[in-house]
C-alpha positions as CSV (number, residue, x, y, z in Angstrom):
1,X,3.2,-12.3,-69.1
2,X,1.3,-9.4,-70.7
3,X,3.3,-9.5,-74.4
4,X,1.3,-9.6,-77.8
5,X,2.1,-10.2,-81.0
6,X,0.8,-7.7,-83.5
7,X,-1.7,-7.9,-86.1
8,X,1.0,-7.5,-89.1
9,X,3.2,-9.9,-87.2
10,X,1.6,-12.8,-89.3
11,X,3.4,-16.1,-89.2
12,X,4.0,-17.9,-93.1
13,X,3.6,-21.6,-92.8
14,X,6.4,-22.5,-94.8
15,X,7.3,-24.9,-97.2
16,X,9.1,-27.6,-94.7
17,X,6.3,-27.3,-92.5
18,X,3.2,-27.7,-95.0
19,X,4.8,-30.8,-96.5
20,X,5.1,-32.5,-93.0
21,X,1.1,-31.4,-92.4
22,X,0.0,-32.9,-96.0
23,X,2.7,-35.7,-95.8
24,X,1.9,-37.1,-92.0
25,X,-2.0,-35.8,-92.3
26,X,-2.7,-38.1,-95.6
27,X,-0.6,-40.9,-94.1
28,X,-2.4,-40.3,-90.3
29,X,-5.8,-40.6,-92.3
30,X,-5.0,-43.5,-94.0
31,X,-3.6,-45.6,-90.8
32,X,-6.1,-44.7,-87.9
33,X,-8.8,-45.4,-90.5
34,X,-9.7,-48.4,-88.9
35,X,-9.7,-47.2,-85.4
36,X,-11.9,-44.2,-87.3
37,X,-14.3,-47.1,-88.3
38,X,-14.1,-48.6,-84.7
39,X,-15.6,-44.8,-83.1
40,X,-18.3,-44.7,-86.0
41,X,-19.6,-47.9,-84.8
42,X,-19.3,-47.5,-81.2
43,X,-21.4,-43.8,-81.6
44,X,-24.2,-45.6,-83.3
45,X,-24.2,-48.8,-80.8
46,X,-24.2,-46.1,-78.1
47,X,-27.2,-44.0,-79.6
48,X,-28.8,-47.3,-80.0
49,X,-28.4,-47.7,-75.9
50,X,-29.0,-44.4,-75.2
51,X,-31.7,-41.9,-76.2
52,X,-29.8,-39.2,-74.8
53,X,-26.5,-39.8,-76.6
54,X,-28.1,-39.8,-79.9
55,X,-26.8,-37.2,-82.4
56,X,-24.6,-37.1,-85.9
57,X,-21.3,-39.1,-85.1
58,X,-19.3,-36.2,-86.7
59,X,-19.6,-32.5,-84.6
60,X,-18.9,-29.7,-86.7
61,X,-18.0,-26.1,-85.6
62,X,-16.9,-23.1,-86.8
63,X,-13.6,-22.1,-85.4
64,X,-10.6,-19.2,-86.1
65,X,-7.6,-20.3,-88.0
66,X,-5.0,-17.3,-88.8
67,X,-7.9,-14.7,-88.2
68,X,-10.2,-16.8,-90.9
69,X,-13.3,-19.2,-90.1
70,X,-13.4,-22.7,-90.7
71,X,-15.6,-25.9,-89.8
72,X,-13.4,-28.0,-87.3
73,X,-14.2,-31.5,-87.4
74,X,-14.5,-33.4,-84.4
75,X,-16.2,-37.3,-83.4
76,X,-18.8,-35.7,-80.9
77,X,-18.5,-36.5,-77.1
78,X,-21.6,-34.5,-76.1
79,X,-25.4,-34.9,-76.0
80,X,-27.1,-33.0,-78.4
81,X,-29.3,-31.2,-76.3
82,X,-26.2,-30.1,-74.5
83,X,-25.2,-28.8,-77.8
84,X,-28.4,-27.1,-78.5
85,X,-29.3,-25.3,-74.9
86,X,-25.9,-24.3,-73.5
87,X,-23.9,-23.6,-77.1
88,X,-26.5,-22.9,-79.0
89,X,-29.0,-21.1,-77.4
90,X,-26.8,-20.1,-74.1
91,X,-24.0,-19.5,-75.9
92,X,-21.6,-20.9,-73.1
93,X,-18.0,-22.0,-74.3
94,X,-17.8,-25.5,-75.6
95,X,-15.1,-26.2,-73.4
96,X,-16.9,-25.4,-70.3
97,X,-19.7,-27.5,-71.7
98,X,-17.2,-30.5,-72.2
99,X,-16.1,-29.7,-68.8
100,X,-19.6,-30.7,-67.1
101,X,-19.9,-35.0,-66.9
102,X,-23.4,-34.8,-67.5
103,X,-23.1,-33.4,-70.7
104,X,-20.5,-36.2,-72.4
105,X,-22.2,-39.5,-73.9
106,X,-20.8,-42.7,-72.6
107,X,-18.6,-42.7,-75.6
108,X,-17.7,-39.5,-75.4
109,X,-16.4,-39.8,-71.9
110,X,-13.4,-42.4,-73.5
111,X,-13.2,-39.9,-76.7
112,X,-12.1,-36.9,-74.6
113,X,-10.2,-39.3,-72.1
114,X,-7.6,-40.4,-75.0
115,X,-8.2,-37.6,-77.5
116,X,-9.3,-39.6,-80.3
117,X,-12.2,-37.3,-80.8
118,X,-9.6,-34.9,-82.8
119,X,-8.8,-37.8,-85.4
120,X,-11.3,-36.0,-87.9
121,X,-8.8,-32.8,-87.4
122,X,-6.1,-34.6,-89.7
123,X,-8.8,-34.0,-92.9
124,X,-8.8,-29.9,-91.7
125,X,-4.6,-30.5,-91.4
126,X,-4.8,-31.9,-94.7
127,X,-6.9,-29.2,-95.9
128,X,-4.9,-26.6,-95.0
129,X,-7.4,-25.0,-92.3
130,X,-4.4,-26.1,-89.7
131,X,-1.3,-27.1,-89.2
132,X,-0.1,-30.0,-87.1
133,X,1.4,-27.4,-84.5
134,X,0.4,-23.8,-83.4
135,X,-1.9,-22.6,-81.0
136,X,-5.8,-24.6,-80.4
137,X,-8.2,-22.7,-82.6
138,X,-10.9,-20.9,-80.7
139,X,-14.5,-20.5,-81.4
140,X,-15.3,-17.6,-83.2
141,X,-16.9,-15.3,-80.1
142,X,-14.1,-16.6,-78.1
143,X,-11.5,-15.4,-80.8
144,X,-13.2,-11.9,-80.7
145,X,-12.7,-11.5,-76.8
146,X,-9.0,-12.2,-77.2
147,X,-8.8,-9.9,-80.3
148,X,-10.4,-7.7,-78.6
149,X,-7.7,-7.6,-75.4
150,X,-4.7,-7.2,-77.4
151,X,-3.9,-10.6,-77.9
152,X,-3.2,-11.5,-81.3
153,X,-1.8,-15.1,-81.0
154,X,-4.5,-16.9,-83.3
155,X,-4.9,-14.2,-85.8
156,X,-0.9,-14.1,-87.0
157,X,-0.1,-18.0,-87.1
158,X,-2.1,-21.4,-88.3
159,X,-4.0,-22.7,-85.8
160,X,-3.2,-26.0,-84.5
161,X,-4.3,-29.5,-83.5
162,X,-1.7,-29.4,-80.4
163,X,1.0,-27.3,-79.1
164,X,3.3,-25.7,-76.5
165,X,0.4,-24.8,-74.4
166,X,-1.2,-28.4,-74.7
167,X,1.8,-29.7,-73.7
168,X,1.1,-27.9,-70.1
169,X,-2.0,-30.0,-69.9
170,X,-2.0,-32.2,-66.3
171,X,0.3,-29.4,-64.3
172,X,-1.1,-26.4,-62.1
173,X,-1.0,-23.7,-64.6
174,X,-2.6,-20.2,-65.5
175,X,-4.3,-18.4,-68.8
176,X,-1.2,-16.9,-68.8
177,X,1.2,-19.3,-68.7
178,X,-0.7,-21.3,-71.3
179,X,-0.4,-17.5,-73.0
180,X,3.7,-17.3,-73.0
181,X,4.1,-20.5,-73.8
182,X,1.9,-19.9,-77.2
183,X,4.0,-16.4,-77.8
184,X,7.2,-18.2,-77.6
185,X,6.7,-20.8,-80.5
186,X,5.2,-17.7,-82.4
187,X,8.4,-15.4,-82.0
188,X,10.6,-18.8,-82.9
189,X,8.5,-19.7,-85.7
190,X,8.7,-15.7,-86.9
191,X,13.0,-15.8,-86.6
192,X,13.9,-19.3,-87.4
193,X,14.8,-21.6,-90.3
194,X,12.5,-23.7,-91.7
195,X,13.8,-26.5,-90.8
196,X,14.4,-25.5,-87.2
197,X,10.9,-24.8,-87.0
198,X,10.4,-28.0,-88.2
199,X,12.8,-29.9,-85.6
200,X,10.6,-27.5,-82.9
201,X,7.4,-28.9,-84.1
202,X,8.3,-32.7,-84.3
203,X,9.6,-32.1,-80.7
204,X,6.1,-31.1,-79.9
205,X,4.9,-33.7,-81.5
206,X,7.1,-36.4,-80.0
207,X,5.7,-34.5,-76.3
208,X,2.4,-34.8,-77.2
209,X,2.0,-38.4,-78.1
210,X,3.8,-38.8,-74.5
211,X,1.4,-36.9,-72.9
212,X,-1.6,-38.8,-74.7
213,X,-0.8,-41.4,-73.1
214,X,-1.2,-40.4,-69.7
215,X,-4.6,-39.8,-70.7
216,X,-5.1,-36.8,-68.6
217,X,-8.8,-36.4,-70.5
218,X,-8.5,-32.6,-70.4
């Protein structure tokens, strides 16, 4: 599917929407803080182990929200020197680095299994860097590419910490399929109500708490 939004065609959150981010975000922070506490410990206990999974328990990267920077927060699942050589100085796609088993720490490996390394993402939801629903945010270079092709998706609407792409996560699927799914929540979010955006997005949710729990570790 070879359709792109525009660079005008930006995407306003909306009043409905921004008080379910701020409303579920504070009251997300507030109930997984324990299991928050839990992955804290577990890091350090596992850098205690392991000389190679040693590191900050907290990874933070600069990502594209709505065509602007932020630091994305994230409980880190890889090895620091992974970090350094192949992001840093290689400059290789965090993804594909997450991809390679020998790069995750033996926490990380449950983190990325269940998702719980996004729990820090609720503070950049609360902050108003995100939104619960909208398209993953992309690394800055990797936001550049896609700018650079045409495709506008992440530069008209608020990033997001899931959505109608991630909900194809476990089937045999292509860029572009993850692609139309993404430019179908943006031209629904562009012509509907605000509330019927906001019925769209707790559908999404509802699907992607589902899908967690297959815990398909992609």
């Amino acid at each position: 599917m070879q359709v792109f939004s525009g660079p005008d065609d930006r995407v306003e959150v909306g009043s409905a929407k921004r008080t379910l981010d701020v409303a579920l975000s504070l009251s997300l922070l507030v109930l997984t803080s324990p299991v928050s506490l839990a992955i804290a410990v577990g890091e350090i206990l596992d850098s205690m182990l392991s000389a190679e999974d040693r590191g900050p328990v907290v990874y933070r990267e600069t990502r594209v929200s709505q065509g602007v920077p932020f630091t994305l927060y994230k409980f880190r699942i890889l090895k620091v020197r992974a970090i350094v050589e192949q992001i840093g100085e290689q400059g290789l796609a965090p993804k594909t680095v997450e991809n390679r088993p020998e790069n995750v720490t033996a926490m990380g490996r449950f983190l990325k299994k269940t998702g719980l390394d996004e729990l820090p993402q609720f503070f950049n939801i609360l902050r108003g860097d995100m939104s619960f629903v909208g398209p993953r945010p992309k690394p800055v270079a990797e936001y550049e590419a896609e700018v650079a092709k045409g495709v506008w998706r992440r530069k008209v609407i608020r990033a997001g910490l899931t959505g109608p792409a991630q909900l194809l996560k476990g089937t045999v699927r292509t860029a572009d399929d993850d692609l139309a799914a993404d430019l179908a929540y943006i031209a629904e979010a562009r012509d509907a109500s605000q509330w019927r955006r906001l019925r769209t997005d707790l559908v999404v949710l509802w699907r992607t708490i589902r899908l967690m729990l297959k815990m398909t570790g992609e």
